[in-house]
MARLOMAR-955032 format. One record per residue (C-alpha): x, y, z; residue in three letters. Coordinates in steps of 0.25 Angstrom, whole numbers, plus 5000, padded with zeros to 4 digits. Last residue first. Layout:
<atoms>
X;Y;Z;ALA
...
</atoms>
This chain:
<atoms>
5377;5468;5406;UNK
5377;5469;5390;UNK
5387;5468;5379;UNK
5387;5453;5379;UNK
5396;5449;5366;UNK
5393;5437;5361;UNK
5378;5437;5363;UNK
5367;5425;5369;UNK
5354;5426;5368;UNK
5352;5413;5359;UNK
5367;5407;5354;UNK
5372;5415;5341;UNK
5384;5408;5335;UNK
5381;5393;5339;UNK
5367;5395;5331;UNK
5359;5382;5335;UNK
5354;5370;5329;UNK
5354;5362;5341;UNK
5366;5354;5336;UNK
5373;5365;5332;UNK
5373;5370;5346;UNK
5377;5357;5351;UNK
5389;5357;5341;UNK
5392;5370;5348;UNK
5393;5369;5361;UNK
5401;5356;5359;UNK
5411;5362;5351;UNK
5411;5374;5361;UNK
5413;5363;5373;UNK
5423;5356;5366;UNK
5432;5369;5363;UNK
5431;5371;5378;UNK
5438;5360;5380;UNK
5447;5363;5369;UNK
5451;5377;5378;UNK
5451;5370;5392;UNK
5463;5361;5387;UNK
5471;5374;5389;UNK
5475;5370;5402;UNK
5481;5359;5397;UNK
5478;5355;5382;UNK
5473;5341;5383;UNK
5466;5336;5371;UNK
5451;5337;5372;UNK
5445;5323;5370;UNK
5428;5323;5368;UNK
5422;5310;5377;UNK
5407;5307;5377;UNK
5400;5300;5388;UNK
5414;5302;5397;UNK
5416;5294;5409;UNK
5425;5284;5402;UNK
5435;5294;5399;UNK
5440;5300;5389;UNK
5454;5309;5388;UNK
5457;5324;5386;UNK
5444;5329;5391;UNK
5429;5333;5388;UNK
5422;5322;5393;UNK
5408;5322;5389;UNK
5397;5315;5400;UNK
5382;5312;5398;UNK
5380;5313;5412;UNK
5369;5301;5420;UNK
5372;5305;5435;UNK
5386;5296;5434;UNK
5392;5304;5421;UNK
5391;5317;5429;UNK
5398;5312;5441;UNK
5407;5306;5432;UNK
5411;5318;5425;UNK
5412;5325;5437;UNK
5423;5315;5440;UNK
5432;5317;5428;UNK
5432;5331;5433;UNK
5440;5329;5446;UNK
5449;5321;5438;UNK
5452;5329;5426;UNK
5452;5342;5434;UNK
5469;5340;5434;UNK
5471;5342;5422;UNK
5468;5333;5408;UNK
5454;5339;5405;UNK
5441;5332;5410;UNK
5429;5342;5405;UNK
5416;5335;5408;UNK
5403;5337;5399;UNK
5390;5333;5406;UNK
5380;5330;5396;UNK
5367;5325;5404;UNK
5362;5311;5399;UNK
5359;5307;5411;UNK
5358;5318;5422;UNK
5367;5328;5427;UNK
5359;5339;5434;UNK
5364;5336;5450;UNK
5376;5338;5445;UNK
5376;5351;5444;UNK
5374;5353;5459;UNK
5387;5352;5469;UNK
5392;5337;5463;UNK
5396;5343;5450;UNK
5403;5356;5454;UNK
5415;5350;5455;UNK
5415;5349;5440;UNK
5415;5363;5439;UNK
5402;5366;5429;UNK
5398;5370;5415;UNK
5383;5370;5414;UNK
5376;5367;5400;UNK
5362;5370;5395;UNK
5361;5369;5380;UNK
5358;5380;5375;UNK
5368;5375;5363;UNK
5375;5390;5362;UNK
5376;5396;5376;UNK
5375;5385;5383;UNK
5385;5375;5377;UNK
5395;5384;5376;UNK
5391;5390;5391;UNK
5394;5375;5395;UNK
5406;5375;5389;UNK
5411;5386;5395;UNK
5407;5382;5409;UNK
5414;5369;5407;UNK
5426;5374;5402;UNK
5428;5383;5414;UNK
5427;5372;5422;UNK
5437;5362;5414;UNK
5447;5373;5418;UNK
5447;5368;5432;UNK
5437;5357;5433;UNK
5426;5355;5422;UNK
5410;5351;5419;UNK
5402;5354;5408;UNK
5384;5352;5412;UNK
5376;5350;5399;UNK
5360;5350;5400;UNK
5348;5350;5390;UNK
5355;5338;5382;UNK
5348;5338;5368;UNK
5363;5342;5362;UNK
5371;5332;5369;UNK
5374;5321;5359;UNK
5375;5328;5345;UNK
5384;5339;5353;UNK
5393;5326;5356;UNK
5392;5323;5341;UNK
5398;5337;5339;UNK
5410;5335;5350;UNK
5415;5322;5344;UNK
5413;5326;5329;UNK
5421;5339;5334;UNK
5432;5330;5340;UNK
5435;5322;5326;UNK
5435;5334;5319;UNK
5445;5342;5326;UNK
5441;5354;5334;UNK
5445;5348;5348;UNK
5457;5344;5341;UNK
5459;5358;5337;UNK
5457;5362;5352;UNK
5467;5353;5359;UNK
5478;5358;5348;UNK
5473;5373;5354;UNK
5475;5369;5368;UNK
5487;5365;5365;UNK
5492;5375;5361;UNK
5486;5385;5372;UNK
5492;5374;5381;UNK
5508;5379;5373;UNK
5504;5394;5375;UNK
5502;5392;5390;UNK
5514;5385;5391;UNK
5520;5397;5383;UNK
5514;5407;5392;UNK
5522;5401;5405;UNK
5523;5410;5414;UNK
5512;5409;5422;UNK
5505;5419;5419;UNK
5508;5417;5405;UNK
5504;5404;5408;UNK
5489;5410;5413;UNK
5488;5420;5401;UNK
5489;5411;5392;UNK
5478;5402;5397;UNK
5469;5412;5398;UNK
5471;5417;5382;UNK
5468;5402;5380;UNK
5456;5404;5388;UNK
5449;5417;5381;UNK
5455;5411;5366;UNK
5445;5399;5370;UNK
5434;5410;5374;UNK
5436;5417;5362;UNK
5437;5404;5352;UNK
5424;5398;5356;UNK
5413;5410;5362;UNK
5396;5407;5361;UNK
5393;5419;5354;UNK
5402;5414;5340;UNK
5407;5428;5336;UNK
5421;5426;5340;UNK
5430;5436;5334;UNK
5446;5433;5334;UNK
5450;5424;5344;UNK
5463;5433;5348;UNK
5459;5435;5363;UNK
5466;5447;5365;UNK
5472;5450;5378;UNK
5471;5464;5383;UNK
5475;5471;5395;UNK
5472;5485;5401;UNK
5456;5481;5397;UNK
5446;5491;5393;UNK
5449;5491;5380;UNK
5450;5476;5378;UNK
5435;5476;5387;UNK
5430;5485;5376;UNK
5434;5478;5363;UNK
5446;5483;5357;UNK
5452;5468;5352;UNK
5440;5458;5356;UNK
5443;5445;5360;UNK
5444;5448;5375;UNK
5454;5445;5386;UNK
5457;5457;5397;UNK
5465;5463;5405;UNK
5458;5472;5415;UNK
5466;5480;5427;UNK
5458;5483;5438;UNK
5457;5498;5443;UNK
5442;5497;5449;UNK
5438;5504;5441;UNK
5443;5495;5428;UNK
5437;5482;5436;UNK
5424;5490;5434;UNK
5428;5492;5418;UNK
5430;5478;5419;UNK
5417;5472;5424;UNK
5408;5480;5415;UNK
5416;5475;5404;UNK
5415;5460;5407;UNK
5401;5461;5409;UNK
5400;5470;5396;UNK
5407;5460;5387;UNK
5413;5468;5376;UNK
5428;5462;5376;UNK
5421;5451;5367;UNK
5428;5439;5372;UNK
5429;5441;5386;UNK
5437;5440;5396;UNK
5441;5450;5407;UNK
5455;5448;5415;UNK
5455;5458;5427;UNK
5466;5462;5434;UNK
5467;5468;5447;UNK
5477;5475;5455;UNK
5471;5488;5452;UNK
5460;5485;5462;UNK
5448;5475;5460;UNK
5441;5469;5474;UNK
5428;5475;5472;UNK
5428;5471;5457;UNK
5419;5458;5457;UNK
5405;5461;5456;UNK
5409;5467;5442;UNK
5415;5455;5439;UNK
5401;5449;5438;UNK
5398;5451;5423;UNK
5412;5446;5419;UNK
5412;5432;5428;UNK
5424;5434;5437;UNK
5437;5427;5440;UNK
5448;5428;5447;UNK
5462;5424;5444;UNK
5472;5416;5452;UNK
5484;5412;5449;UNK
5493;5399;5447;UNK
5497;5402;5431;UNK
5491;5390;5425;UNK
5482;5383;5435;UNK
5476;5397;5442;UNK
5477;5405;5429;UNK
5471;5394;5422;UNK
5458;5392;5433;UNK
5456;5406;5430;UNK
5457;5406;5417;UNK
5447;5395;5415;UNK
5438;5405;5422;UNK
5441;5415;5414;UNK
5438;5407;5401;UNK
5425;5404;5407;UNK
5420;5419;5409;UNK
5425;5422;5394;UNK
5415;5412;5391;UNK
5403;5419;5399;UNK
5409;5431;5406;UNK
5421;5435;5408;UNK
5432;5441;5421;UNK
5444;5434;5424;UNK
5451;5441;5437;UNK
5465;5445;5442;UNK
5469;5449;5456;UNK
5483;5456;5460;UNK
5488;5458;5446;UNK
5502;5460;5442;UNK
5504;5444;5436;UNK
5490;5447;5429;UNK
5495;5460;5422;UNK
5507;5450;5417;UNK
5497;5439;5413;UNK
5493;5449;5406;UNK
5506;5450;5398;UNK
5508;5437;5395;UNK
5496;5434;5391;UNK
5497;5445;5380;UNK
5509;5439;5373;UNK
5501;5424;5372;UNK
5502;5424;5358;UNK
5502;5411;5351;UNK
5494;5404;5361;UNK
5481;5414;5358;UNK
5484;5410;5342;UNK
5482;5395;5346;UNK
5470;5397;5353;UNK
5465;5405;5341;UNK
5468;5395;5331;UNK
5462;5383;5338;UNK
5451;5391;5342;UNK
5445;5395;5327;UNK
5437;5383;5328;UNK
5427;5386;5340;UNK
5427;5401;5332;UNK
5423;5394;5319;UNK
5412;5384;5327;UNK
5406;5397;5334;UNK
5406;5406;5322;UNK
5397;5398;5316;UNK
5394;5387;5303;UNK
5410;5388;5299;UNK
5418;5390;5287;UNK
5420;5407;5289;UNK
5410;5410;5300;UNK
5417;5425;5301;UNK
5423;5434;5312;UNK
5436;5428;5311;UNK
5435;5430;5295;UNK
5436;5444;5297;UNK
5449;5443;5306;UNK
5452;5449;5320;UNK
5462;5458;5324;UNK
5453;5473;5325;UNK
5461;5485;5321;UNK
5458;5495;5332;UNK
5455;5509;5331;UNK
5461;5521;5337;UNK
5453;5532;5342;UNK
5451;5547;5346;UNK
5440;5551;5353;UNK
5431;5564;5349;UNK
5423;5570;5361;UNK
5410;5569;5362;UNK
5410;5568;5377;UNK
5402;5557;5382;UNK
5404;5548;5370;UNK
5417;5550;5367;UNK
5418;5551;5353;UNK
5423;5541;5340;UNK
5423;5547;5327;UNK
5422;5537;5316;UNK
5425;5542;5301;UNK
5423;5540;5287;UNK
5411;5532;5284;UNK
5404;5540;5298;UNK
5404;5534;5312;UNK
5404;5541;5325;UNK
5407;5534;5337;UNK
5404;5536;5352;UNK
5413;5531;5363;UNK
5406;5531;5379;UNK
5414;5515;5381;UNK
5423;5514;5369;UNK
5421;5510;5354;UNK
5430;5499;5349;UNK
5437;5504;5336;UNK
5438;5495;5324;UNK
5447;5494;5312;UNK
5445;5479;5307;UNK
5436;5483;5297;UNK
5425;5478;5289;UNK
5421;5463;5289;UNK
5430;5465;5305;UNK
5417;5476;5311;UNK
5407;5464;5314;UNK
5421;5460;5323;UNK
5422;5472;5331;UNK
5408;5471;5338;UNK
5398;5481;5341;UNK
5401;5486;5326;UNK
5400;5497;5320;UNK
5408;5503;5305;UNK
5414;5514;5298;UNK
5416;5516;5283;UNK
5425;5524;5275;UNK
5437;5512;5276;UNK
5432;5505;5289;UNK
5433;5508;5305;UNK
5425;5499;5312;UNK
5419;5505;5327;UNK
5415;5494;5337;UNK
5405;5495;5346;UNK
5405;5488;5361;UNK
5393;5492;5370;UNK
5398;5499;5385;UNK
5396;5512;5382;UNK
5395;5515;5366;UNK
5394;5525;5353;UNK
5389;5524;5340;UNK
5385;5535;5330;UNK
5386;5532;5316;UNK
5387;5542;5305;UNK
5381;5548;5293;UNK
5371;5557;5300;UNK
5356;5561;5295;UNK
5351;5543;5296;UNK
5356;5544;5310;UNK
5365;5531;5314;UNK
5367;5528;5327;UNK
5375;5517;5337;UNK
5374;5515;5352;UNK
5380;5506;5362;UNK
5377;5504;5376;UNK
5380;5503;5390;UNK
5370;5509;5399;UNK
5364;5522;5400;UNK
5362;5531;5388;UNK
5365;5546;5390;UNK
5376;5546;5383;UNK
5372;5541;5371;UNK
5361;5550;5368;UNK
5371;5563;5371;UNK
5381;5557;5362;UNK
5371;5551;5350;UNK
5366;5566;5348;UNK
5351;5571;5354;UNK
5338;5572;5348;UNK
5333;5560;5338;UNK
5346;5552;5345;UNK
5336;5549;5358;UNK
5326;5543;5350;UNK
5337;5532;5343;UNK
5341;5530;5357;UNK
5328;5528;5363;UNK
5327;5517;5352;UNK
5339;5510;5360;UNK
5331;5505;5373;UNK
5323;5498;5364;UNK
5306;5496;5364;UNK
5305;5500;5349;UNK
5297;5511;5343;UNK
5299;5521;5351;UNK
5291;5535;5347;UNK
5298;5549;5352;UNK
5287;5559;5356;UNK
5294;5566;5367;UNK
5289;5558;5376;UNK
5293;5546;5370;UNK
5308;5552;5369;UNK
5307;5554;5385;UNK
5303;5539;5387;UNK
5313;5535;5379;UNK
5323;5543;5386;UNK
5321;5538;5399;UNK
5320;5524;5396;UNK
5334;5523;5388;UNK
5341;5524;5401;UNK
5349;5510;5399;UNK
5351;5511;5387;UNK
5355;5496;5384;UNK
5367;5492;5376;UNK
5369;5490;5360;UNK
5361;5501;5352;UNK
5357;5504;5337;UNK
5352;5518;5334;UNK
5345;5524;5321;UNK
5341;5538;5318;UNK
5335;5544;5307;UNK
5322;5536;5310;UNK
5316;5548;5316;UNK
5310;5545;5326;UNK
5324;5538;5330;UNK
5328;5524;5326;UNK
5331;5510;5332;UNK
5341;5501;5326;UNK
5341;5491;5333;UNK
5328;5480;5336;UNK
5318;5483;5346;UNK
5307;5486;5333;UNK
5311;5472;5326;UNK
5307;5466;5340;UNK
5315;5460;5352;UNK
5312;5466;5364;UNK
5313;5478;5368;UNK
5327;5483;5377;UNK
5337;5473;5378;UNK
5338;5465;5365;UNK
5351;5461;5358;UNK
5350;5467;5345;UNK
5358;5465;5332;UNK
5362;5480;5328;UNK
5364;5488;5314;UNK
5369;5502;5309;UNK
5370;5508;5297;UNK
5376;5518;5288;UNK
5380;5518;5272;UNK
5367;5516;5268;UNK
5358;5505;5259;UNK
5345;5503;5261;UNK
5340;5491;5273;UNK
5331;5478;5264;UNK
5345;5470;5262;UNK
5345;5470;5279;UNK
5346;5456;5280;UNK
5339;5445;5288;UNK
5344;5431;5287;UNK
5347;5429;5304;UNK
5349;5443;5310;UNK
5343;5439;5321;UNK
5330;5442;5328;UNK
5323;5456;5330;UNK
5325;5465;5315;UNK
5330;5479;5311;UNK
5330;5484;5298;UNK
5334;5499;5299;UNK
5334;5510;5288;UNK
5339;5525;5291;UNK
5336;5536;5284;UNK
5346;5547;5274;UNK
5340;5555;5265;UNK
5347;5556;5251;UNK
5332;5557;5244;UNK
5331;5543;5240;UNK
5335;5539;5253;UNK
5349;5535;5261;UNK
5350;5525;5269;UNK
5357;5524;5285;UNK
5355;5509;5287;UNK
5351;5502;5302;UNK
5351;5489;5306;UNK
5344;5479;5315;UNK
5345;5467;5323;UNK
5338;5458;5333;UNK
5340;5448;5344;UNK
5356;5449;5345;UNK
5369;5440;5350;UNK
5383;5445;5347;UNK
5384;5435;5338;UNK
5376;5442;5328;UNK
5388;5451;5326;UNK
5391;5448;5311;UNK
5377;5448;5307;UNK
5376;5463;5312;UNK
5387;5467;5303;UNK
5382;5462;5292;UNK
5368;5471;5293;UNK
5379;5483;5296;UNK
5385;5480;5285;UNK
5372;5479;5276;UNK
5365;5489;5283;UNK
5377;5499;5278;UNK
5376;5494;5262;UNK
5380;5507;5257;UNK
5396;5507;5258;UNK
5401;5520;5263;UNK
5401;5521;5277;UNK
5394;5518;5290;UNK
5392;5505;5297;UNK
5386;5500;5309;UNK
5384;5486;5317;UNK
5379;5483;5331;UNK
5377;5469;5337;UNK
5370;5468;5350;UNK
5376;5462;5363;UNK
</atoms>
């Protein structure tokens, strides 16, 4: 989950870029930073310079590191040592020549430390990545790296060699190909302020970077690979605030657009939903938000298209794969295409001779490479932590494919419209003064429970992890059936007890959950296409279909939001949370 930034060329304010870097993938969740410079003294020898600090980045600068050409920085997610200055990355040698930042966990790093101490080696940090730094002092970045256990990724300057070192298993890095200047990243969208040529490093792939070249090796053999970059399709000003507060509120707007652009091209629906046809068991696998879209694509593939699709939460997939064969498809969600519960899982399904198609947001990232079949997203970088526009582009994407399935991708295409008109008019003025005074309303409330039928039920869950994950409110998404068999029991007056009541045929059945909420004492919001007098506070969703699910969960993200504003908290950066979990 930590950030990792490097340059080498010919411009002299390295730290600087690398400091920038790091700023750029705070999202990804952290506790410390640090960064290292390669500077040149009065007498044309070469040191390295860190600054490296616990907490966030915040108004810190690195204006006090020398100029150099080549650096290397990291926002850290503590594992090993707690969370002090010393703990912090980078970590050098004895020496001080050499300096190492590290995403993973060494797994067998205990053994050699306690070898290194014996042989007179002094540790000043309590890290599993200092015995790194030690190790380089005798023996070359192949033969370290190979015998670390565990999935990591490592990256090394050494103040004698004008070149970066990186190499991974199982931790995402991205190599950025410039003009006489190379660039790091464990994330493709720090790199797009420079160049939008970029190659993904492979499991067991090293990389050495100069100003003028990248030579990438197998790991394990040394051997020379040849490669061929990618042109990333993103924009730089996707990746920025531009008029907004926060990414969250410019990605909740941007869905409009991207729903819109999702309906528009529908090609690659159609041809998985071909591999689907051919399949003799499918499954959804995700975790978190993507886990939520797969569920409301199993319910869509069942109302839509008439079949059945299995699904399984990403970190237990892997108790799941007895029963795989050839036959198999599996459809894997998930925003980032590093998610290493998702990929765990699939490279097992691989094994067992599955086939993988999957949806992610992230061209050439490591479940895209992995996959037989790809679809793309198309909602450009997201760096919010708590996803909007992804998850929505996840279930649009969903819906496509269950018409295409069944035949019928322009009805498909034609509720993807509408959903999008029913989104605007959730994002219209008059519906945002609605939603934001409800925020006002509930935002001392210690509880929340979400209740839905149908596709309402994955709504529900997701807007109770909106809520959650960024307000800290507690909040509880349930089937409304579920009411009367112990949830209930924790309504109470004045409890907030939001009920989705879409026009289809759960509208009924869900109408009376939110009676029973409303007779123990519930404060109760009607999400639907129509009021009614059991509603304590009404917000109108124009119906969309199927596809009214999207502005629903439109409403929850608002929601989620304007409580998190209230409270006085950061949207972007919710407490010990990560935007891409990189870690089992």
């Amino acid at each position: 989950m930590c950030g990792i930034f490097g340059y080498i060329g010919e411009r002299k304010n390295a730290s600087q870029i690398v400091f920038e870097g790091l700023k750029s993938l705070e999202y990804r969740g952290y506790d410390s930073w640090g960064v290292a410079v390669v500077t040149k003294l009065k007498n044309n020898k070469e040191e390295i310079r860190i600054k490296k600090k616990a907490g966030k980045i915040g108004k810190n600068n690195v204006n006090d590191l020398p100029g150099g050409a080549i650096a290397i920085g990291h926002t850290r997610w503590a594992t090993h040592g707690g969370l002090t200055d010393l703990n912090s990355h980078p970590h050098l040698d004895c020496k001080k020549e050499i300096a190492v930042i590290h995403n993973g966990i060494f797994e067998n790093y205990e053994e050699f430390k306690n070898k290194l101490i014996k042989k007179g080696h002094k540790f000043i940090s309590q890290t599993d990545t200092e015995v790194i730094s030690h190790l380089l002092e005798s023996e070359d970045f192949r033969t370290v790296f190979n015998k670390m256990e565990g999935l990591n990724a490592v990256i090394v300057i050494n103040s004698k060699k004008r070149e970066i070192i990186a190499a991974r298993n199982g931790s995402p890095l991205v190599i950025g190909f410039g003009m006489n200047e190379n660039f790091l990243a464990s994330d493709a969208s720090a790199l797009l302020p420079y160049t939008k040529k970029v190659y993904f490093l492979e499991d067991n792939e090293m990389a050495i970077l100069t100003e003028k070249s990248v030579v990438i090796k197998d790991v394990k053999s040394g051997k020379t690979k040849k490669i061929k970059p990618q042109i990333l399709n993103w924009k730089l000003a996707e990746g920025e605030k531009g008029k907004y507060p926060n990414f969250m509120l410019k990605e909740i707007y941007e869905q409009p657009k991207i729903l819109s652009g999702i309906a528009s091209n529908a090609s690659e629906s159609v041809k998985i939903a071909k591999e689907i046809r051919k399949s003799r068991g499918a499954y959804f696998v995700g975790c978190g938000s993507a886990s939520y879209a797969a569920i409301a694509g199993t319910y869509l593939f069942s109302k839509v298209a008439n079949r059945h699709i299995n699904f399984a939460i990403g970190s237990e997939f892997g108790y799941h794969l007895d029963f795989l064969n050839k036959d198999s498809l599996i459809i894997p969600i998930s925003q980032s295409g590093e998610t290493m519960d998702i990929l765990e899982s699939i490279k097992k399904a691989k094994e067992k001779g599955a086939k993988i198609a999957c949806l992610t947001n992230v061209l050439g990232s490591s479940l895209y490479r992995m996959s037989d079949y790809k679809m793309l997203i198309g909602a450009g970088p997201e760096k919010s932590v708590a996803s909007t526009k992804a998850l929505t582009g996840m279930i649009a994407h969903l819906i496509l494919l269950a018409y295409a399935l069944d035949g019928g991708i322009k009805d498909g295409q034609k509720v993807l419209a509408a959903s999008a008109d029913s989104t605007k008019k959730i994002l219209s003025s008059k519906s945002i003064k609605s939603i934001k005074l409800l925020a006002g309303r509930i935002s001392e409330s210690k509880n929340t429970y979400i209740i839905g039928r149908g596709l309402s039920y994955p709504a529900s869950l997701e807007t109770a992890m909106k809520i959650k994950e960024i307000s800290y409110i507690h909040a509880e998404g349930l089937a409304a059936g579920e009411l009367k068999h112990g949830p209930l029991a924790l309504v109470e007056k004045g409890t907030p007890c939001i009920a989705f009541l879409p026009n289809d045929e759960t509208y009924g059945s869900n109408l009376a959950g939110a009676m029973e909420m409303k007779a123990r004492g519930g404060f109760v919001i009607g999400i639907s296409f129509k009021p009614h007098e059991v509603f304590d506070y009404y917000i109108p969703v124009t119906d969309a279909g199927v596809g009214t699910i999207i502005p629903n969960i439109v409403v929850a993200q608002l929601l989620a939001y304007f409580l998190t504003i209230k409270k006085g908290l950061d949207p972007d950066k919710p407490r010990n949370l990560a935007k891409s979990v990189t870690v089992k």
